[in-house]
Backbone atoms as SQL, in Angstrom:
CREATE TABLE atoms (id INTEGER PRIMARY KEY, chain TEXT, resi INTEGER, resn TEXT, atom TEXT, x REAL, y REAL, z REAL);
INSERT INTO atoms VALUES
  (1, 'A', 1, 'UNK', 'N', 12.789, 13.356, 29.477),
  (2, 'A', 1, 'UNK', 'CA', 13.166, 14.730, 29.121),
  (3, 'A', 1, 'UNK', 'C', 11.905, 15.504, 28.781),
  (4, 'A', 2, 'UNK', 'N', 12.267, 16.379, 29.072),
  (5, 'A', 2, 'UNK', 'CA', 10.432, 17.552, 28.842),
  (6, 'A', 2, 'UNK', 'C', 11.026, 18.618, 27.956),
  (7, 'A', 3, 'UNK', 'N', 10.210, 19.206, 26.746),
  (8, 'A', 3, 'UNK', 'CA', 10.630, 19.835, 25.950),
  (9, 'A', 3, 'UNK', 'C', 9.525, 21.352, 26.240),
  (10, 'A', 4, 'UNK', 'N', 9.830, 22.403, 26.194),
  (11, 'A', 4, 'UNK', 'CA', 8.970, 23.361, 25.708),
  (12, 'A', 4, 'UNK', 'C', 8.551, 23.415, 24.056),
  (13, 'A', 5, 'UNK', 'N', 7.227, 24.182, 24.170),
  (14, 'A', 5, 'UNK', 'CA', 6.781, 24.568, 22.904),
  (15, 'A', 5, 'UNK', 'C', 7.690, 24.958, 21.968),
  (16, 'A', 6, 'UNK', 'N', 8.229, 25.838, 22.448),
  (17, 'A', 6, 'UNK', 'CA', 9.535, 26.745, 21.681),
  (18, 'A', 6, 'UNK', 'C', 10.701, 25.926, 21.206),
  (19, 'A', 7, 'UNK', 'N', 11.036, 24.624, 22.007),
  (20, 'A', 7, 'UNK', 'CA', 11.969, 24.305, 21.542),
  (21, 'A', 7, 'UNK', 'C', 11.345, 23.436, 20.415),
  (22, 'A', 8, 'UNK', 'N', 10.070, 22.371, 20.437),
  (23, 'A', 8, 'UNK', 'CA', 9.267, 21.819, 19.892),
  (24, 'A', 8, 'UNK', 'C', 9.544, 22.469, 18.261),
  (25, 'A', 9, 'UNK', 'N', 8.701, 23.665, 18.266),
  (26, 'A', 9, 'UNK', 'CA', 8.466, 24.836, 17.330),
  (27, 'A', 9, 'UNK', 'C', 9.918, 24.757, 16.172),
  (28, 'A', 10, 'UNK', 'N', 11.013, 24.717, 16.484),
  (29, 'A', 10, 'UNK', 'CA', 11.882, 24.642, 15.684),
  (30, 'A', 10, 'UNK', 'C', 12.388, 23.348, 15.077),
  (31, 'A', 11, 'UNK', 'N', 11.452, 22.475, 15.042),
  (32, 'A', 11, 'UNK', 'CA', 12.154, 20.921, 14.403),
  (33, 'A', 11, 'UNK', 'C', 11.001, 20.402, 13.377),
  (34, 'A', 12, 'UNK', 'N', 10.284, 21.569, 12.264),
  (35, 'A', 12, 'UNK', 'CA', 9.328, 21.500, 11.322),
  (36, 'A', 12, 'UNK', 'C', 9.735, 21.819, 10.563),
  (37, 'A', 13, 'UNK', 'N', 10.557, 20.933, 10.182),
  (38, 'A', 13, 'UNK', 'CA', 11.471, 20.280, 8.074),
  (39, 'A', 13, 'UNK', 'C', 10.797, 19.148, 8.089),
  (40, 'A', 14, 'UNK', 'N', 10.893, 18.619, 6.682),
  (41, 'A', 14, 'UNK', 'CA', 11.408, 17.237, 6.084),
  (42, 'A', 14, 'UNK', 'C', 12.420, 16.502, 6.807),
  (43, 'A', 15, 'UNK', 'N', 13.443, 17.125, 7.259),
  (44, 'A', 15, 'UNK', 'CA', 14.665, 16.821, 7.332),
  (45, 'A', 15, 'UNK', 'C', 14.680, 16.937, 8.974),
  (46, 'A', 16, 'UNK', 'N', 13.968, 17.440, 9.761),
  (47, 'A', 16, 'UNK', 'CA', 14.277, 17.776, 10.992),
  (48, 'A', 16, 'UNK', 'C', 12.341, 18.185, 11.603),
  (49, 'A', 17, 'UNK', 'N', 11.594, 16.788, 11.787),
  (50, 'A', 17, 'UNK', 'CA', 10.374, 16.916, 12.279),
  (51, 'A', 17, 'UNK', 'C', 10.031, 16.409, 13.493),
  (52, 'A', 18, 'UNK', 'N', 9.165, 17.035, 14.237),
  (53, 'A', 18, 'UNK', 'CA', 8.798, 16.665, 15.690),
  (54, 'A', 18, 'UNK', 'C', 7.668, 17.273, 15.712),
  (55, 'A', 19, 'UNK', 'N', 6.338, 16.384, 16.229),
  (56, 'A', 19, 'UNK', 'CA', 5.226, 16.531, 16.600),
  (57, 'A', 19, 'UNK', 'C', 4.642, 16.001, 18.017),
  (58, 'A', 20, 'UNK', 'N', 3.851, 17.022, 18.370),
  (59, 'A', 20, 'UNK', 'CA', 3.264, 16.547, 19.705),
  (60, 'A', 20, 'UNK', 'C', 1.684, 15.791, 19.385),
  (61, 'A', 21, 'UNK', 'N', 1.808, 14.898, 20.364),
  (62, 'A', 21, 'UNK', 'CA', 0.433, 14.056, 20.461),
  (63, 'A', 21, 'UNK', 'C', 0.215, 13.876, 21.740),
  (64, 'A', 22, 'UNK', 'N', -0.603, 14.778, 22.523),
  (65, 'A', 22, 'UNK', 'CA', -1.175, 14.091, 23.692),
  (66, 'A', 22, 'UNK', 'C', -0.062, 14.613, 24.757),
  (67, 'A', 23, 'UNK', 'N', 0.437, 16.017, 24.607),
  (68, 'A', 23, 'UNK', 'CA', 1.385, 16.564, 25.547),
  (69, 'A', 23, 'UNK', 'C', 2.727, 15.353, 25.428),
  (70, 'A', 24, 'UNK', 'N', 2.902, 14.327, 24.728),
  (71, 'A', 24, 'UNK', 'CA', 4.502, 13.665, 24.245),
  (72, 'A', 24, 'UNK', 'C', 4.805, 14.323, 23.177),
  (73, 'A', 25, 'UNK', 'N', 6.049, 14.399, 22.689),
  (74, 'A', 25, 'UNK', 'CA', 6.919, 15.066, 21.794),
  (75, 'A', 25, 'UNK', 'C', 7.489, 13.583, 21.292),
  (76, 'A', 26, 'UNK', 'N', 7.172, 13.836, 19.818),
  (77, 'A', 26, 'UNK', 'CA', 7.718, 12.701, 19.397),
  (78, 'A', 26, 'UNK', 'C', 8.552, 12.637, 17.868),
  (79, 'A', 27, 'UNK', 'N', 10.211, 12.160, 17.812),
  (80, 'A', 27, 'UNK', 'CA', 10.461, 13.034, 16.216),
  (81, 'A', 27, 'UNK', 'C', 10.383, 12.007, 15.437),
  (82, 'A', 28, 'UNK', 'N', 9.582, 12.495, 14.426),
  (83, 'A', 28, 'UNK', 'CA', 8.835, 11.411, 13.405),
  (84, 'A', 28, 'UNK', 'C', 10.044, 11.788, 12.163),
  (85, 'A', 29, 'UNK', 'N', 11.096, 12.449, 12.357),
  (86, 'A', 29, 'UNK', 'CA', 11.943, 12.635, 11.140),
  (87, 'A', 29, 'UNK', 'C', 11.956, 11.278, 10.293),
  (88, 'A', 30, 'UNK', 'N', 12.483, 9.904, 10.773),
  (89, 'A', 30, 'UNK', 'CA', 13.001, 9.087, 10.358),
  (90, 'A', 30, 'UNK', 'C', 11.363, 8.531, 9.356),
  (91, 'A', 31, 'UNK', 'N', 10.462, 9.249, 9.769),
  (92, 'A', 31, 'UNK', 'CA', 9.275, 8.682, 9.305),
  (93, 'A', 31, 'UNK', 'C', 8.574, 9.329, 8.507),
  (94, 'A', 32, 'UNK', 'N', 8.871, 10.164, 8.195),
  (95, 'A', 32, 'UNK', 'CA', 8.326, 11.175, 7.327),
  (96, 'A', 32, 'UNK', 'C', 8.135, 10.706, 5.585),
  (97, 'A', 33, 'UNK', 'N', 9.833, 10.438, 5.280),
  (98, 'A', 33, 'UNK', 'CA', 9.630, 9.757, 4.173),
  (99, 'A', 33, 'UNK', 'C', 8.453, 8.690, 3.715),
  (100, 'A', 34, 'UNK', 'N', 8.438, 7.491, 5.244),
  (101, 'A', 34, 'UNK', 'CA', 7.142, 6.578, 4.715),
  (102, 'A', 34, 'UNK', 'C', 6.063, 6.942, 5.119),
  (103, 'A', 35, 'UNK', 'N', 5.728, 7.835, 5.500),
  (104, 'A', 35, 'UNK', 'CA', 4.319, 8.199, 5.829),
  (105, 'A', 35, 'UNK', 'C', 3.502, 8.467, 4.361),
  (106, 'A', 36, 'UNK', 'N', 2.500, 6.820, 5.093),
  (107, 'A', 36, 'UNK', 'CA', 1.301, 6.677, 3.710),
  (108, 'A', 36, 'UNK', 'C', 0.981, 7.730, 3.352),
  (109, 'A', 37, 'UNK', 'N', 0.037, 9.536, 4.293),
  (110, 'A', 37, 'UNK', 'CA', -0.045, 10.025, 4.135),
  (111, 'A', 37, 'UNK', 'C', 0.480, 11.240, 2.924),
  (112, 'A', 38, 'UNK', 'N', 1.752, 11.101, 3.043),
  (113, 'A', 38, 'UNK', 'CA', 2.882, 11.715, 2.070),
  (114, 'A', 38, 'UNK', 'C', 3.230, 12.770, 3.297),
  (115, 'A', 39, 'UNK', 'N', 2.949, 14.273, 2.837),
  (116, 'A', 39, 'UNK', 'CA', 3.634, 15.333, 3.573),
  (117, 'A', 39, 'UNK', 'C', 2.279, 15.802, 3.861),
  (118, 'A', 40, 'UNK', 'N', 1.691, 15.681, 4.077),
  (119, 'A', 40, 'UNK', 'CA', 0.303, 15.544, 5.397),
  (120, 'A', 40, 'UNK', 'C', 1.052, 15.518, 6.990),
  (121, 'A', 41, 'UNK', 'N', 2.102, 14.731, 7.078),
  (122, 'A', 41, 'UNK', 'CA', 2.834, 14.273, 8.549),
  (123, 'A', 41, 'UNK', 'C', 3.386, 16.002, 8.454),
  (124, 'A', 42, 'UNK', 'N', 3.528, 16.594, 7.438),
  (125, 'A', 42, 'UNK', 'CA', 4.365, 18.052, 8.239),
  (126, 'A', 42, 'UNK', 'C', 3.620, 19.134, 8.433),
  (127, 'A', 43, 'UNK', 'N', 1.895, 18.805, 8.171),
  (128, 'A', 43, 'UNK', 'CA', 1.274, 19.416, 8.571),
  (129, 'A', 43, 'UNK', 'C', 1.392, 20.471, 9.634),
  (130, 'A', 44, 'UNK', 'N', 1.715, 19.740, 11.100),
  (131, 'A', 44, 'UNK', 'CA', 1.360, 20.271, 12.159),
  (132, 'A', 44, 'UNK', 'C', 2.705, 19.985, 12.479),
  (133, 'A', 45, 'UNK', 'N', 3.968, 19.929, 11.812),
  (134, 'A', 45, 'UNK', 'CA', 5.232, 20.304, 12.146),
  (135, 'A', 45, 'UNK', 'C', 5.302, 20.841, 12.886),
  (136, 'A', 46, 'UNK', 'N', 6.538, 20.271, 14.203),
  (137, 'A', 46, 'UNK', 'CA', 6.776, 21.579, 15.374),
  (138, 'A', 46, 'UNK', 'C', 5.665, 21.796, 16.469),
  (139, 'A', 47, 'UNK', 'N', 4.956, 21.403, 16.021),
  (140, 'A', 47, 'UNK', 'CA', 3.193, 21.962, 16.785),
  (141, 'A', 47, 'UNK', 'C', 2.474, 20.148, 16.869),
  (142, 'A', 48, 'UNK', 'N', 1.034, 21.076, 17.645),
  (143, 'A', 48, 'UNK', 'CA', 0.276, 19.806, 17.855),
  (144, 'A', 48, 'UNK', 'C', -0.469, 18.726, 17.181),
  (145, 'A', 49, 'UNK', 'N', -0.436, 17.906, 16.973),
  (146, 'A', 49, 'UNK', 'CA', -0.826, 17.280, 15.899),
  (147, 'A', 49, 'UNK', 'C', -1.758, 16.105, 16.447),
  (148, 'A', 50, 'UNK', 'N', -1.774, 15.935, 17.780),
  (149, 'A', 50, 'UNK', 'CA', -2.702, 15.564, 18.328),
  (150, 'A', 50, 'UNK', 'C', -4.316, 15.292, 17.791),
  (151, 'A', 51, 'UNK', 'N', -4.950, 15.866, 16.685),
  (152, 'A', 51, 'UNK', 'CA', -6.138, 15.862, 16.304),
  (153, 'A', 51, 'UNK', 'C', -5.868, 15.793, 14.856),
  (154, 'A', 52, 'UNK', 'N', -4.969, 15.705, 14.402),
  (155, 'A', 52, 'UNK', 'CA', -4.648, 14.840, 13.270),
  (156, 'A', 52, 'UNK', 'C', -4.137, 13.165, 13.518),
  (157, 'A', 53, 'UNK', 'N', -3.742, 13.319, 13.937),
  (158, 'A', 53, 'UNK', 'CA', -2.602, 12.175, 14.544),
  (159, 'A', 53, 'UNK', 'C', -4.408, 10.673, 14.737),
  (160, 'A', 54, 'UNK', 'N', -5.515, 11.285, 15.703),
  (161, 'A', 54, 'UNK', 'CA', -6.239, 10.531, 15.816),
  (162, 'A', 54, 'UNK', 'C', -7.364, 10.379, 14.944),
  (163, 'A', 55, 'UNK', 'N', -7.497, 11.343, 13.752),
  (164, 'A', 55, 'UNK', 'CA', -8.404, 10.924, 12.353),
  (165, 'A', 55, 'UNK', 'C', -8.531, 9.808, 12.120),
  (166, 'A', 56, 'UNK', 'N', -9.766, 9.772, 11.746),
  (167, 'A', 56, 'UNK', 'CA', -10.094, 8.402, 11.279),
  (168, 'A', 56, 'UNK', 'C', -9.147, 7.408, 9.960),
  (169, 'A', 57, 'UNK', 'N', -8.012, 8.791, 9.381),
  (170, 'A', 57, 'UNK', 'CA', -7.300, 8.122, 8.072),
  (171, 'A', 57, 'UNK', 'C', -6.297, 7.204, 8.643),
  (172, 'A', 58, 'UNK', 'N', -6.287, 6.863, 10.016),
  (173, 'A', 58, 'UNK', 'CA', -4.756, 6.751, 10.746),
  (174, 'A', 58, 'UNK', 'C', -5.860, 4.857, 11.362),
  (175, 'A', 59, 'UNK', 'N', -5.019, 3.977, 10.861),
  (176, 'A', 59, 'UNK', 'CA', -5.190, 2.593, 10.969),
  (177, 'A', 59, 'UNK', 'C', -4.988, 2.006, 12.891),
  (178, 'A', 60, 'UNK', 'N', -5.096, 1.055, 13.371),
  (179, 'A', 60, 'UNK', 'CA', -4.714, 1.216, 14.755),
  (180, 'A', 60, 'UNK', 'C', -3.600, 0.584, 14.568),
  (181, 'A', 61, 'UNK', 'N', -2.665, -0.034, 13.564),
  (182, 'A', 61, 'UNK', 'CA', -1.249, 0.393, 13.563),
  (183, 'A', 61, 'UNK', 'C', -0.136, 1.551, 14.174),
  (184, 'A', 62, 'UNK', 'N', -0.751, 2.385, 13.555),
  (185, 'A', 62, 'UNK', 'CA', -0.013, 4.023, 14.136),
  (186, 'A', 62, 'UNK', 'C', -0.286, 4.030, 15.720),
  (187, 'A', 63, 'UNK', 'N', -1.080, 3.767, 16.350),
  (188, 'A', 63, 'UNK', 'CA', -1.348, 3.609, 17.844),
  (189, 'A', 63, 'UNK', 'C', -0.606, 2.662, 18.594),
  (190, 'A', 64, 'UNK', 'N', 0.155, 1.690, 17.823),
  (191, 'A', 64, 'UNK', 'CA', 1.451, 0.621, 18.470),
  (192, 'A', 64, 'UNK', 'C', 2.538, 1.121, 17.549),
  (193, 'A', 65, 'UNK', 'N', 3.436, 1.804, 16.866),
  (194, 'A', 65, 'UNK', 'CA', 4.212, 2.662, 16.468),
  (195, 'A', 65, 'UNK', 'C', 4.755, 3.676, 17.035),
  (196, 'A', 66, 'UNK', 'N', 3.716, 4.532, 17.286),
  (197, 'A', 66, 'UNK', 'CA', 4.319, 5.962, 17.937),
  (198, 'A', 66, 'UNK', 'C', 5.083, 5.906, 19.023),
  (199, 'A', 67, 'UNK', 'N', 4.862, 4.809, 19.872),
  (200, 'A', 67, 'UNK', 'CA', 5.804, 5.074, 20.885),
  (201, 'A', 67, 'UNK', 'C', 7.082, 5.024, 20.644),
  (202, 'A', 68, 'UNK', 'N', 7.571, 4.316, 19.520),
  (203, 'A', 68, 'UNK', 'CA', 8.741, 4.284, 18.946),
  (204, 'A', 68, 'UNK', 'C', 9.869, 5.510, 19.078),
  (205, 'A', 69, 'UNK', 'N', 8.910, 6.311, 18.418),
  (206, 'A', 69, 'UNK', 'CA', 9.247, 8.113, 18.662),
  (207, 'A', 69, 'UNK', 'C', 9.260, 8.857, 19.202),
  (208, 'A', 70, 'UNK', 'N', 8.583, 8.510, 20.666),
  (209, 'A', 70, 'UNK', 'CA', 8.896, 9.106, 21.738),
  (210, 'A', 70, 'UNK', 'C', 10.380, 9.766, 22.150),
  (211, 'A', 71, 'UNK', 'N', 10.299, 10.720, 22.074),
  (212, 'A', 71, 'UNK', 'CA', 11.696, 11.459, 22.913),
  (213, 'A', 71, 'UNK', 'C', 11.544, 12.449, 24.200),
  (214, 'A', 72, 'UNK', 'N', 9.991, 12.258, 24.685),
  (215, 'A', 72, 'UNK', 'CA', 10.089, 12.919, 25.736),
  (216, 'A', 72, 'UNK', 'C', 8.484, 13.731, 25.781),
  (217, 'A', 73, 'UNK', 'N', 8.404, 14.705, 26.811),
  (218, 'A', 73, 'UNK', 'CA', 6.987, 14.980, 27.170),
  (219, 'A', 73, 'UNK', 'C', 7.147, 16.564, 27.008),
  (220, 'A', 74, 'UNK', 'N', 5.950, 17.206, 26.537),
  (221, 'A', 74, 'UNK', 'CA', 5.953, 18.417, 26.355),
  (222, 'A', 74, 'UNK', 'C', 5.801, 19.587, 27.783),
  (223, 'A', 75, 'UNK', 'N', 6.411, 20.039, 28.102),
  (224, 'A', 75, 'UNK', 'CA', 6.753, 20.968, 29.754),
  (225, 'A', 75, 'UNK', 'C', 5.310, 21.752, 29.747),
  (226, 'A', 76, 'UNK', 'N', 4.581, 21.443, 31.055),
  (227, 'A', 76, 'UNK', 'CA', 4.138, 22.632, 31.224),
  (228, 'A', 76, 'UNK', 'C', 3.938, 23.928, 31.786),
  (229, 'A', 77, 'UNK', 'N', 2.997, 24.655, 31.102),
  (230, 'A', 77, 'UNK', 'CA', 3.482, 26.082, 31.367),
  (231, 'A', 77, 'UNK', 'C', 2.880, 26.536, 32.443);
């Protein structure tokens, strides 16, 4: 499934989060709560998070995880 920006753009709650990494759309809702970080993860809510996502604070754990959350690829324009 391919998502636009716009639809992306509206799923930046606590309660309702989705971030892009790398043109994938991925909803980290269920993950938000444990994110070591705390609410750092809603940073880039809705939006790209791509250059957070690969900071050096992020273990190479999170790099065999994320795919978990995959729901699809961001459309392009």
């Amino acid at each position: 499934k391919s998502y636009t920006l716009a639809e992306v753009s509206k799923h930046k709650s606590r309660d309702d989060c989705w971030i892009i990494v790398k043109n994938k759309v991925y909803d980290v809702t269920s993950y938000v709560e444990e994110h070591p970080g705390g609410d750092s993860i809603l940073n880039n809510a809705g939006g790209d998070s791509t250059e957070g996502f690969f900071g050096p604070q992020h273990v190479t754990r999170v790099f065999q995880m994320i795919d978990d959350f995959c729901i699809g690829e961001l459309e392009s324009s």
